[in-house]
N, C-alpha and C positions, 0 to 999 in steps of 0.2 A: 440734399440730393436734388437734381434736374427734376424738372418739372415737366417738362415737354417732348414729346416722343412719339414713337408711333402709339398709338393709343391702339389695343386689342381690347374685345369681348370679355374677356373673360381675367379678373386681375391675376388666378395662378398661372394663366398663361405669359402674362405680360410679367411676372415676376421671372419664372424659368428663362423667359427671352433677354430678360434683362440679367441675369445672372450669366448667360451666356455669352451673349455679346454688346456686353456693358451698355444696353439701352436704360434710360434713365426712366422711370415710376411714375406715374403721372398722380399730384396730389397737387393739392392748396384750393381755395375757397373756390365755391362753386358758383359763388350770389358777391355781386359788388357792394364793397363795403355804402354803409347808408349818408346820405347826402345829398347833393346836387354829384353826379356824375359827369366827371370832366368832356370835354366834347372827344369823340373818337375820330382818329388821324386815320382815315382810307390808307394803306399799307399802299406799296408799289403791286401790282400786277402783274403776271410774269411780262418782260419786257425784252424785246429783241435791238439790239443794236449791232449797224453795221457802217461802215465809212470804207471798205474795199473790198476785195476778192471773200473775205471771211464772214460771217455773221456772229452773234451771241446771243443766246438765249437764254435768261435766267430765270431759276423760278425758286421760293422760299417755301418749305415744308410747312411751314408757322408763321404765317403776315403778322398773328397776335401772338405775344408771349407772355408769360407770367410775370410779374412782380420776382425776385430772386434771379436763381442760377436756371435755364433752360437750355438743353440740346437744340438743335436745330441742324435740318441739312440744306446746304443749297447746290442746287446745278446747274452747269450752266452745259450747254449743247453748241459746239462749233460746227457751222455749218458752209463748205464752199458752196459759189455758187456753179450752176450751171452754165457752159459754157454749148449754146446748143452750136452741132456744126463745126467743131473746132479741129482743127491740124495741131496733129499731135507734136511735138517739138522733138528734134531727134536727140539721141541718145548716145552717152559714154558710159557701155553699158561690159561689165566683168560678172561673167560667170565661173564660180568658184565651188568645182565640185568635188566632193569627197571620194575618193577611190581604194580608201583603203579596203582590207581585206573582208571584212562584215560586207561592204556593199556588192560582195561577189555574186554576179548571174545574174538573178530578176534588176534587183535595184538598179544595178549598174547599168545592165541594159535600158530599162527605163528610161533614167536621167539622160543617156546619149541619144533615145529615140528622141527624147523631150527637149534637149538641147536642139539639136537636128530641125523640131517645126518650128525653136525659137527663131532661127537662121531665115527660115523660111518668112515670119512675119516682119523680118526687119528692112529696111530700107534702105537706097544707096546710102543717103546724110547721116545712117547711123553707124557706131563706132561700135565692136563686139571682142573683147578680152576674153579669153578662155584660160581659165587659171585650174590644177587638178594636182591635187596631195592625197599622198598617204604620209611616208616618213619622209619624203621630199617633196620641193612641188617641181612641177613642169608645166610651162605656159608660152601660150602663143598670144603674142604682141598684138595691140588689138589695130584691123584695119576695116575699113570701109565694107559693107556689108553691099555690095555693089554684085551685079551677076557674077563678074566675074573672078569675086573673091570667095562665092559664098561656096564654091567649089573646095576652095581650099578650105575654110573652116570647117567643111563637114567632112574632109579629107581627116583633119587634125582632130573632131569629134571620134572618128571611126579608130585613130588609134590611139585612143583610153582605155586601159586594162586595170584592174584592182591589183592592190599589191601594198604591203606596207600597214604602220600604225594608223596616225588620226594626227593629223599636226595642225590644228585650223587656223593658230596663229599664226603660221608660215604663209599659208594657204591667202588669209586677210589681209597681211604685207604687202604681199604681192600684188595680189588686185588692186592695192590703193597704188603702188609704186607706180604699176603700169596705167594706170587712169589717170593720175596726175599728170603723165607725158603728155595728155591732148584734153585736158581740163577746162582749161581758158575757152577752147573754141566750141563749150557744150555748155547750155543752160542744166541739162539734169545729166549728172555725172552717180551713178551708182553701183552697186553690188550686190548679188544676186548669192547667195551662199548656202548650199545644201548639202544636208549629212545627215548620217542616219548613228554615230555613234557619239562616244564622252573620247574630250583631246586626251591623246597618249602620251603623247610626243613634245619637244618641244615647250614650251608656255603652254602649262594645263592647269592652273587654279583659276575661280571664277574673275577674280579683281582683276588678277592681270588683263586677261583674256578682251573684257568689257573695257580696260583701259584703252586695248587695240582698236575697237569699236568707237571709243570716244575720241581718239587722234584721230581715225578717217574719218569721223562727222565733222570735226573741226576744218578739216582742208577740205572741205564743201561738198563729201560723196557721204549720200546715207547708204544703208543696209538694209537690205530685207533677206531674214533668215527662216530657209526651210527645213522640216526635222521629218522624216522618212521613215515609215518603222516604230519599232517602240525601245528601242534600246537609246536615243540622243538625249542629253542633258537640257529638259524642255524649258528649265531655271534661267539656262544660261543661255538659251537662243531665243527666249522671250527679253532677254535682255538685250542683246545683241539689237534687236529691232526697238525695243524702247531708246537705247541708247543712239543709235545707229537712225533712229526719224524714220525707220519704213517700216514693213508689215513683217506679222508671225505667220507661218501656217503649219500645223501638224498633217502629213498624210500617211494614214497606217499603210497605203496603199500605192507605189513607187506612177503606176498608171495614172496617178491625178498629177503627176508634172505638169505636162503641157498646158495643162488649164491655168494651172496654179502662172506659171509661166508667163502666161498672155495677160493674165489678169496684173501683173505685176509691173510688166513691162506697158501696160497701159496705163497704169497708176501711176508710173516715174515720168511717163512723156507726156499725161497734160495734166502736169502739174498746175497749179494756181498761188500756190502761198508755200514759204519754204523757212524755215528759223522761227517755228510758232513756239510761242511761251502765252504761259497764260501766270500773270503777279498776285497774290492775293494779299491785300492791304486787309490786315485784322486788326481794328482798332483798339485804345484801352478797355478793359474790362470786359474782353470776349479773348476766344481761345478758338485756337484752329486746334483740333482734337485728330481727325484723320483726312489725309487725301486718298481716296481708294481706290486702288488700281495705280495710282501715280508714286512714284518716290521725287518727294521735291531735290531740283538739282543747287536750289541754294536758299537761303534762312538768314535771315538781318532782323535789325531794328532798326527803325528809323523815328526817334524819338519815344513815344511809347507805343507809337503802333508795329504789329511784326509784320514784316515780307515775308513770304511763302513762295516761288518762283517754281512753276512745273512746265516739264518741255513736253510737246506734243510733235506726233510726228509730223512730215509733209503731208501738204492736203492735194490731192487729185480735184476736180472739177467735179461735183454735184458729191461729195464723200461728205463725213461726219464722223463727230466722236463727241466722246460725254465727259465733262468731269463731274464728280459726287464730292462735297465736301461736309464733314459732319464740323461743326463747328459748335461751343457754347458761351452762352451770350445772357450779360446781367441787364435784369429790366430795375428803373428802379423808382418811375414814377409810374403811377397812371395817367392812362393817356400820352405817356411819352414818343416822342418816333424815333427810335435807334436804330443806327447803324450796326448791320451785320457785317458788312461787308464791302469792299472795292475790290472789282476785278477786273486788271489789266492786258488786255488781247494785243501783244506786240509780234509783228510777223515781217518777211518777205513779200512783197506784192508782187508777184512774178507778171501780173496782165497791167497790173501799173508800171512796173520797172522802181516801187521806191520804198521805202521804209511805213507801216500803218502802223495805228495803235488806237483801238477800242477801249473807251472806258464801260464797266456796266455797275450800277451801284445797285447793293439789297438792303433792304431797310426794313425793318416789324415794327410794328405800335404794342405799346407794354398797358396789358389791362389785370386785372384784378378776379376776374370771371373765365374760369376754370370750362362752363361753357360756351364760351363765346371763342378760346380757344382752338376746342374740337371743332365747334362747327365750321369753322373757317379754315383750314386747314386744308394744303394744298394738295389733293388726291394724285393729283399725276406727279408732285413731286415724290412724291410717301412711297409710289410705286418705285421712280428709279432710284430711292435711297434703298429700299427693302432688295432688289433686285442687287444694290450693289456690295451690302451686306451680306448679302447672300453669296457674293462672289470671292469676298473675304472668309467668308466661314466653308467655302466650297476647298482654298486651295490649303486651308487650316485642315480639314477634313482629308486630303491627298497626305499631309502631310502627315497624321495621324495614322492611316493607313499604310503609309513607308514606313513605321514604327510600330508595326504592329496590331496596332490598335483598334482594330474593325470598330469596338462598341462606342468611342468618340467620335468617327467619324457620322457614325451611323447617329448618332444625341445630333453633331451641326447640322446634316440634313433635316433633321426632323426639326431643329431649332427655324431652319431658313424656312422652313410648311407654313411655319407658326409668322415669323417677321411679314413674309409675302402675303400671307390669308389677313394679316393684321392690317396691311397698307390696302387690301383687296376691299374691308369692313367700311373704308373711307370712300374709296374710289369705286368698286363697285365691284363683285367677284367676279363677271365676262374680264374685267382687265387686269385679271391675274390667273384666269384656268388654266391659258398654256404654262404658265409658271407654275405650279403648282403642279403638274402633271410630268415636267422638264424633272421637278426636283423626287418626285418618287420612282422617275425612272433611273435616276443618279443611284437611289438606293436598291432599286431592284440589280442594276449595273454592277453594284458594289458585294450585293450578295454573290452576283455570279463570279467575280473575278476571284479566282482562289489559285493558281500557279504565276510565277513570277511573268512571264511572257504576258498572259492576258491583265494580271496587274498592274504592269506599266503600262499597258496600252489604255486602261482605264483610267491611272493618273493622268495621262497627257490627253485625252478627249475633257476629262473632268478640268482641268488648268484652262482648256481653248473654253469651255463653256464660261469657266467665272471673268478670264478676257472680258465677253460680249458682254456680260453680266455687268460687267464697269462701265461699259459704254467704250469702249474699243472696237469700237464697227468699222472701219476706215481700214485701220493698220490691224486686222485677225481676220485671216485667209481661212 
């Protein structure tokens, strides 16, 4: 069994947590075997490395690990820089709005008033695609957002009327078709995508759908998808935005457009870095166990060590996002200093114009002293693994609840009280009360929602929270 873990108060509690969400038992010798004791290797400290637009920051849950088999988590935090005073860069920008018959009356009108102030923020040098499906689409070619055109776009806004299924694969066609016509003459070429229902029409399984998403990321236009309501597939428009490199946002409320809007369209135009991946080199005798929140987009070996490769979306200027990685890793001297880990920051330098690439290396010292362990152990890392565990066991919990299951969902809540209160016993409980408070409103949340309307609107507020929970701050609207 793993040795290393979040360490709780209490072993029946750290047993239930551990049966739950496979955290490993914390046992073996408490006192160093008798002798001379080898000299101890100072561990890496969290360390920030940057060489462009990007930063990284890592830090190791367990600088010490035991002698055997040990979990461990590491994270790292990408951070753009700030760019104070900067002109935004213009835009090849396709708004692609759902009109089918669901978005009748509020929403509809919404999205055209929200559309309507986007017109307004834009600039002559910017380019604006207006793309609108139900079971067909209809769009207007995108042109210069100039005074005297912005007439005519909200001439073409004004006559959108609902009608028809949900065809979004039509809908995303298009927008790329018509963006690629003036591509070349735009640093940030994107897609703005809002609905409020599941595709009818047309290409409606999830694979296909996300394939559409991953040909226009590949000819250089990401996506940011927005879901309206509580009836839209929040699965597959959080994908849509993983795959697609931009942001998610859920608004139960069609009036949060414009914001949602501006914030997005400020996100696309000063950008800083654009094709981020982050590689995780796991060397022999450790094991990448989960990436959380991330689905790796590809998996090798390269002699005995495995690759791990995860795409992160574009970065705006002064933005961030987290990866969590639980990893387990064999000690198997005393005193030894092993490798966790290499992780590799390959991007776009959009303020350089060139290709970067960050190395960050994690490394623990393997001792024998069970406390020397605990004591060392990195509280702020404990927080965002527990936080992102939590975020894991939050969209397990949605899903138990779409299946009926109130009484499972309501055990992973109570399980996440237990992980978070447990990294809190390390790091201090002021840096976990809002957590801890977040996750019994989930449950109070969860008693209330009892009709199918208020329970999807529950699942997709509960899915945006476990987002943030991963470290998804950048790209979750």
């Amino acid at each position: 069994m793993n040795r290393t873990g979040i360490f709780l108060t209490a072993a029946g509690v750290l047993a239930l947590v551990a049966l739950v969400v496979g955290l490993p038992r914390a046992t073996g010798t408490t006192t160093p075997p008798a002798g001379d004791p080898p000299p101890i290797v100072t561990p890496q400290p969290p360390s920030t490395n940057s060489n462009g637009s990007l930063s990284i920051t890592t830090r190791l849950s367990h600088p010490f690990v035991m002698i055997g088999s040990n979990d461990v988590f590491v994270t790292a935090d990408v951070k753009a820089v700030d760019v104070p005073g900067q002109t935004r860069s213009p835009v090849n920008l396709a708004l692609v709005i759902d009109r089918s018959g669901s978005m009748s009356g509020f929403k509809l009108n919404q999205a055209k008033q929200a559309a309507r102030q986007l017109v307004g923020q834009l600039r002559s040098e910017d380019r604006l695609t207006i793309v609108h499906y139900g079971s067909d689409v209809k769009a207007m070619e995108g042109i210069s957002a100039t005074p005297e055109n912005r007439d005519r776009l909200l001439a073409y806004i004004d006559g959108i009327w609902d009608d028809g299924g949900t065809n979004i694969g039509a809908g995303l066609t298009t927008g790329r078709d018509l963006l690629l016509k003036a591509k070349h003459d735009f640093k940030v070429n994107r897609i703005v995508l809002i609905s409020d229902g599941q595709p009818t029409e047309g290409i409606t399984d999830h694979a296909s759908l996300v394939n559409i998403v991953r040909e226009v990321r590949q000819a250089g236009i990401s996506v940011s998808s927005i879901g309206v309501g509580t009836d839209f597939n929040e699965q597959l428009m959080e994908s849509f935005a993983e795959v697609g490199a931009g942001a998610y946002a859920y608004l139960q409320d069609a009036a949060q457009l414009e914001q949602i809007f501006a914030k997005d369209l400020n996100a696309a135009s000063t950008q800083v870095a654009r094709n981020v991946t982050i590689t995780v080199k796991v060397p022999a005798g450790a094991r990448l166990v989960r990436t959380l929140g991330y689905t790796p987009i590809a998996r090798s070996m390269s002699g005995s060590e495995e690759l791990v490769t995860l795409a992160l979306p574009d970065f705006a200027a002064g933005t961030s996002e987290r990866v969590v990685l639980q990893l387990s890793v064999d000690g198997t001297t005393n005193g030894q200093t092993l490798d966790v880990s290499q992780l590799t920051l390959a991007y776009t330098d959009l303020l350089a114009s060139q290709p970067v690439t960050t190395n960050a290396f994690v490394r623990a010292s393997v001792t024998s002293d069970t406390t020397l362990v605990q004591q060392k152990q990195d509280g702020e890392a404990l927080v965002f693994a527990a936080r992102a565990q939590a975020g894991a066991n939050t969209q397990a919990a949605v899903d138990a609840l779409r299946r009926g299951d109130r009484a499972e969902a309501k055990q992973l809540f109570e399980a996440n009280k237990r992980i978070i209160g447990g990294s809190g016993s390390v790091q201090g409980a002021p840096s976990v009360a809002k957590d801890l408070a977040e996750q019994e409103q989930l449950i109070n949340d969860l008693e209330a929602a009892q009709d199918e309307g208020s329970i999807n609107a529950y699942s997709k507020q509960a899915r945006k929270k476990a987002r943030l929970d991963f470290g998804l701050f950048g790209s979750t609207y």
